[in-house]
N, C-alpha and C positions, 0 to 999 in steps of 0.2 A: 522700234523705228531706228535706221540705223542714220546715221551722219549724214550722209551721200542724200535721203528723202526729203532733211529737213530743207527751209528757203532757206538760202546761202544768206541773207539776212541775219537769221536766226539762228545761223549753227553757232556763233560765239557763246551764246546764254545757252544754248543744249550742251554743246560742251564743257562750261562751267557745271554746271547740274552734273553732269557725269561726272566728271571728275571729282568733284566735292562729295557725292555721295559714297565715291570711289572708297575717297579721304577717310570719311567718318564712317564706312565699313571696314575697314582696315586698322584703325586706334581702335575698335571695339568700345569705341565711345558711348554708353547707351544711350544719355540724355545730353547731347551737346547744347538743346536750346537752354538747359537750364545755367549752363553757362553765360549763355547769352543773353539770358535774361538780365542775369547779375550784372554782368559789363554794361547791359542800356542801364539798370538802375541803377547805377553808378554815375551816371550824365546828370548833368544841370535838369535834363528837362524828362529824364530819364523814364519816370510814372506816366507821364504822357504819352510817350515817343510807345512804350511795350503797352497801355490802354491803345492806341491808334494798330498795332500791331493787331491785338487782339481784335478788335473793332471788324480789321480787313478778312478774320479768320472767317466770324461772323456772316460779314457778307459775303463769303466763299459759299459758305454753308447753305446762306439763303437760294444764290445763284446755282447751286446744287438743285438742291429742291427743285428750284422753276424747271430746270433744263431734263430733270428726270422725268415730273410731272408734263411738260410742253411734249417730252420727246424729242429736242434740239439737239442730243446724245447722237441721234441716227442721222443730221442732216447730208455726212459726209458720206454715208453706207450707200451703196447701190440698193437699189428696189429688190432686187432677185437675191438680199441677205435670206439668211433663214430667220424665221420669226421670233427663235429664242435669243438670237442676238440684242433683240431692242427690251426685252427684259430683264438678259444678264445683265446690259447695261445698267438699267434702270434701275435697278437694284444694288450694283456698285456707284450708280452716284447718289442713291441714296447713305449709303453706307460712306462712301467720301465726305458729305455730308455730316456724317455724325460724328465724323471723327473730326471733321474741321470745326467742327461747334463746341466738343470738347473741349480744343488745342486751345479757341479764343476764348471760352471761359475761363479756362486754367490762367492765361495772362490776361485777363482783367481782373480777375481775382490778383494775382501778382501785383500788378501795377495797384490797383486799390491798398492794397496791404502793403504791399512797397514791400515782398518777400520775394526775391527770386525763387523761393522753391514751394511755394504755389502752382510755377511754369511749368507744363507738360509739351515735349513734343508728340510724334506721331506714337513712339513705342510705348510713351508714358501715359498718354490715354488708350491706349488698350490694352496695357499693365494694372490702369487705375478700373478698368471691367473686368477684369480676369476674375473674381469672387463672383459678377455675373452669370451664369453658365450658358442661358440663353442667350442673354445680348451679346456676349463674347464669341458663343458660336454663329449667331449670326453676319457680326463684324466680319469673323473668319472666314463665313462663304461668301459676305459681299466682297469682299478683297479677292477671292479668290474669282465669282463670277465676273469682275472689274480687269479681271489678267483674260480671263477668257475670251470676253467684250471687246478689249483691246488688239486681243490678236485676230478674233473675226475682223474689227473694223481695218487691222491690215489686208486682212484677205478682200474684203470688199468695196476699201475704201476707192471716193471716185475721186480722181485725182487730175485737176484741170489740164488741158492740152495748153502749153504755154508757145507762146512763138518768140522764141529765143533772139532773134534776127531785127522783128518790130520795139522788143522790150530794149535791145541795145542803142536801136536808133531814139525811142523816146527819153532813155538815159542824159542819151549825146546830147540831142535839145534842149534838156533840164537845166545843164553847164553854160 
């Protein structure tokens, strides 16, 4: 998706995201969260604050599930996708899923133990499956049908007709 797609709202925090991704591919950083860990548990409230982290991973994971299981993956897709598009999906956000349910285990475990290096980011949970051979190759195809899914839903996504002219005038009245 490039810049120019996203809601003018929204391009501030897309372009953080880039950038920062930019960032910590470029240091060669592998595991930046596990710095991060260390500096929250280093806070007053620190065990809390990366437990509540975790927590949110958690419920990433769950809302994963629902949305692959529901089918709410496809709601922006046109009708006339092809049909493997709603199971590549469905099977990358199952796999999104597994890995955000790692990440929050990894910092509740953290946060419980008060160890930052319990903390796994995204590379460190599928560093910590690599002795898996199934689960790891199947991590590697949902990631992969999840890049494919992504870019069908570019090619199909429906994208509302906005009326540029009405949205300025209800702007002006908000003021």
């Amino acid at each position: 998706m490039s810049l120019q797609q996203v809601h003018p709202q929204r391009r501030p925090a897309h372009l953080r995201l880039y950038l920062g991704s930019a960032k910590v591919a470029r240091s060669g950083q592998v595991e930046p969260s596990l710095h991060r860990a260390e500096r929250l548990l280093d806070l007053p409230l620190g065990p809390i604050l990366l437990g509540m982290v975790g927590i949110g991973f958690l419920v990433s994971m769950v809302l994963n599930v629902k949305n692959a299981i529901k089918g709410n993956h496809m709601r922006h897709c046109a009708a006339n996708a092809p049909g493997f598009v709603t199971y590549a999906g469905r099977f990358g956000m199952f796999t999104q899923a597994a890995i955000a349910g790692m990440i929050g285990w990894s910092m509740l475990r953290a946060a419980w133990f008060e160890s930052s290096g319990q903390a796994v980011g995204m590379g460190g949970a599928i560093d910590g499956i690599r002795s898996q051979v199934v689960l790891y190759n199947a991590i590697a195809i949902g990631l992969m049908l999840f890049g494919v899914f992504s870019l069908m839903q570019a090619r199909w996504r429906i994208v509302p007709k906005i009326d540029v002219v009405e949205e300025a005038k209800e702007k002006i009245e908000e003021v």
